[in-house]
C-alpha positions in Angstrom: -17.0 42.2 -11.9 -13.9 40.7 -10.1 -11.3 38.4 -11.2 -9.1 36.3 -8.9 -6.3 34.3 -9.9 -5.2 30.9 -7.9 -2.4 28.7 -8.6 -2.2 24.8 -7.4 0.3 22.6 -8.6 -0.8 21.8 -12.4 -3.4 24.1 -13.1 -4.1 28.1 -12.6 -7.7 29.0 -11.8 -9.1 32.4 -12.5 -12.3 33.2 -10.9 -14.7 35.8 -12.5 -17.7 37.2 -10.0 -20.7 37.8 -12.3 -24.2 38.3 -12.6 -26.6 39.9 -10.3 -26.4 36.6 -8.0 -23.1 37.6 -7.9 -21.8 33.5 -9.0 -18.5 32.7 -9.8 -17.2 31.5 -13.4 -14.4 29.3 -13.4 -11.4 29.5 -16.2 -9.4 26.7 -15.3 -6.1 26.8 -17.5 -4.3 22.8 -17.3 -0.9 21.6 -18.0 -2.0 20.6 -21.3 -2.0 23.8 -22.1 -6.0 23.8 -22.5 -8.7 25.7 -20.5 -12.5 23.9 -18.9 -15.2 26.6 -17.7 -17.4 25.7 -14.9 -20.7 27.5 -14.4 -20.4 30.3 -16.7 -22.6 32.9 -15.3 -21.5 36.2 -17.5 -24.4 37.7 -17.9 -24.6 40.6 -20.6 -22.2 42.0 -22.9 -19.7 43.8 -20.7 -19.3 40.4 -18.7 -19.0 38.3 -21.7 -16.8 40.6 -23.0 -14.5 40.3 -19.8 -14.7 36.3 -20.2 -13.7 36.7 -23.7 -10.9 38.9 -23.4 -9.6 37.2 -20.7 -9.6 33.3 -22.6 -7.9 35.6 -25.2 -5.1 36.7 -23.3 -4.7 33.4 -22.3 -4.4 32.2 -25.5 -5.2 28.1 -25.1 -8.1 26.6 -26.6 -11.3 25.9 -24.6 -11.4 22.4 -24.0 -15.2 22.1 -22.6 -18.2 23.8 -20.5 -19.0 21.9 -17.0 -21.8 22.9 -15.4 -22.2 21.8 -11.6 -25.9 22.4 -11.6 -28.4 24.2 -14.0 -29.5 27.2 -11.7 -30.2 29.8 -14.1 -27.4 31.7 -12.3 -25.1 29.1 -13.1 -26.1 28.7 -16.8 -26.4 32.6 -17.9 -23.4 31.9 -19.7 -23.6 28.4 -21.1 -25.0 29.8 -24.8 -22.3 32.5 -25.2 -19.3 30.2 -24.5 -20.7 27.3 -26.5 -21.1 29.1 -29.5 -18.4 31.2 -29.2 -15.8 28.5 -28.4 -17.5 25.5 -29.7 -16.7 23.9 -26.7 -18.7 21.0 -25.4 -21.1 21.1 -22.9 -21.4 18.5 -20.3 -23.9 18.3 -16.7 -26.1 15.8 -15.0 -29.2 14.9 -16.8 -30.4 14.6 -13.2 -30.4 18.6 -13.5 -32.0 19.2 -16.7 -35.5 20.2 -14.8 -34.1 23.3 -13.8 -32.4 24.0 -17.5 -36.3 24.0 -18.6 -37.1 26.2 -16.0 -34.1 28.7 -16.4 -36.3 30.5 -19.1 -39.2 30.9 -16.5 -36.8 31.9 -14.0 -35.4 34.6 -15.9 -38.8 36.0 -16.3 -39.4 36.2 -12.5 -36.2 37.8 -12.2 -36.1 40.2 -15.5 -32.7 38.4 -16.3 -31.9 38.7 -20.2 -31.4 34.9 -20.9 -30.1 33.4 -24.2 -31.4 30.4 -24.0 -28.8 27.1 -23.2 -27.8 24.7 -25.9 -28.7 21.3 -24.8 -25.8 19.2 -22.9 -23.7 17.6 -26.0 -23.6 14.4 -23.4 -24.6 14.0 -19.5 -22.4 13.2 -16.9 -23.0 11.7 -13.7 -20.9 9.8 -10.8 -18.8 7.4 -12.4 -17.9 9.6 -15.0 -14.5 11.0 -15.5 -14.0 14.0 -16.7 -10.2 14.5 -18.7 -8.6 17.8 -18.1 -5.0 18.4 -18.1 -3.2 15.3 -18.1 -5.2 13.5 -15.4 -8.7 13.1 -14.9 -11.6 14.7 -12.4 -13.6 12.5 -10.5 -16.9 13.6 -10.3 -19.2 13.4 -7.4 -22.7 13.0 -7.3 -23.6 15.8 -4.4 -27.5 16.2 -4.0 -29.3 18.5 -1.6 -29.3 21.9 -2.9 -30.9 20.7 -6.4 -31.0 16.8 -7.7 -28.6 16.6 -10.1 -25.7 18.1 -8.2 -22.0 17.6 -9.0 -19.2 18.2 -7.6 -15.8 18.0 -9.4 -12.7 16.8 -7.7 -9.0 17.4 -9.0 -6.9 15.1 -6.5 -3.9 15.6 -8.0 -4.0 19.3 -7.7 -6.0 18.9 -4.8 -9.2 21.0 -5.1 -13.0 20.9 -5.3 -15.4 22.9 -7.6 -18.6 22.4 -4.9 -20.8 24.7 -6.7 -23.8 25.8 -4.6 -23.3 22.7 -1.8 -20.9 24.0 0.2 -19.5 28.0 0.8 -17.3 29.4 3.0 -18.6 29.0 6.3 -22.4 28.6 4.5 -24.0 26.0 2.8 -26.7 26.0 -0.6 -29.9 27.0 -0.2 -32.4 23.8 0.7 -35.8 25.8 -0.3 -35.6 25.5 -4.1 -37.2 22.6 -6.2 -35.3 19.6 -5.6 -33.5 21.2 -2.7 -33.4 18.7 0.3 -32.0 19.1 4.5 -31.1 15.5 4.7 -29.1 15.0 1.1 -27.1 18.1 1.5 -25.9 16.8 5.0 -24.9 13.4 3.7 -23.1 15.5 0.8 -21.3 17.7 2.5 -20.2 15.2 5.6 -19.1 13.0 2.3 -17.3 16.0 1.3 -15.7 16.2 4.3 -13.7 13.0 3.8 -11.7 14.4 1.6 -8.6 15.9 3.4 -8.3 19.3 4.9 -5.8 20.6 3.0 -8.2 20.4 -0.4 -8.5 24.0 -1.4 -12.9 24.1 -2.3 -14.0 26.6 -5.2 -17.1 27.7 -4.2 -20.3 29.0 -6.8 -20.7 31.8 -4.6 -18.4 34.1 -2.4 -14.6 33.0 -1.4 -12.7 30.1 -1.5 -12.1 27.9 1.0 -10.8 24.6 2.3 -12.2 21.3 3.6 -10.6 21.5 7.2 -11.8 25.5 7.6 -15.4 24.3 7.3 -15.2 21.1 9.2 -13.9 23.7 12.2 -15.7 27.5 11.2 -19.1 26.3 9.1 -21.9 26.9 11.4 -24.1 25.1 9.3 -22.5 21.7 9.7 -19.5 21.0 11.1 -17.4 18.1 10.8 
């Protein structure tokens, strides 16, 4: 299990590589001196145990679990955060089909699952979501699964695109929900924002908006 650290402007990311789908987990420390997790996918002990001596060291209160999707990959770790930080937990009720199927899924894939609290309230576009002393705009980004979001920090510059958009890839279209024409029109939406916006990907390396509008092969901007 790896952990990167990224720095930009207000807010220090760390980046923790888990799971057998190999999904990154998101501690995002703010200037307010609190912390947001995105997609927690630690997936047994030692990983949760990683996680949680790493929010220790840290040593800031967890603010709140997003979730940019409810792949069970993306979810493994919703239960052990929420109870062990009492955090809430937010995603898009768009998404909550695949939450009910996450126990099936783990089944398929003999994953140990501990099953996900229910969201403690939906988000959707339109939403803001407080962190730091600004807020995220969230984006409704479709095309991978239904209830997709994407959450964009403008002030400090960056995306969390989840499973829409990877370096020089794109999400998978061949899953329930998954659709050609919606993750085109979310990523070329995507690519409005400008270049320089740093994009933390569910899975593999970070990137930025104006490398994948030049390198993706996938779609290009």
């Amino acid at each position: 299990m790896s952990i990167q650290t990224i720095k930009r402007n207000k807010i220090e990311v760390h980046s923790l590589t888990a799971g057998p789908f190999q999904e990154n987990t998101f501690i995002v420390v703010h200037d307010s001196h609190k912390i947001t997790i995105i997609d927690p996918g630690v997936s047994n002990t030692n990983e949760e145990m990683i996680l949680k001596n790493l929010i220790a060291e840290i040593n800031l209160p967890v603010q709140q679990i997003l979730n940019t999707h409810c792949h069970i990959d993306h979810v493994l770790g919703n239960d052990f955060c929420v109870n062990s930080y009492g955090a809430p937990l937010y995603y898009s009720a768009k998404d909550e089909y695949n939450l009910e199927r996450a126990i099936q899924m783990s089944e398929l894939w003999s994953i140990p699952y501990k099953t996900s609290p229910m969201a403690t309230n939906y988000i959707d576009e339109g939403d803001t979501v407080i962190w730091g002393n600004s807020g995220v705009d969230i984006w409704h980004v479709p095309g991978h699964c239904k209830g997709h979001l994407a959450f964009i920090d403008h002030e400090n510059r960056c995306i969390f695109s989840g499973d829409v958009l990877f370096y020089e890839s794109i999400g998978r279209i061949d899953l329930p929900g998954g659709d050609a024409d919606e993750i085109e029109k979310s990523i070329a939406r995507l690519y409005t924002l400008p270049d320089d916006y740093t994009i933390f990907c569910g899975h593999g390396q970070t990137t930025n908006i104006g490398h994948e509008k030049k390198h993706n092969p996938f779609f290009k901007g």
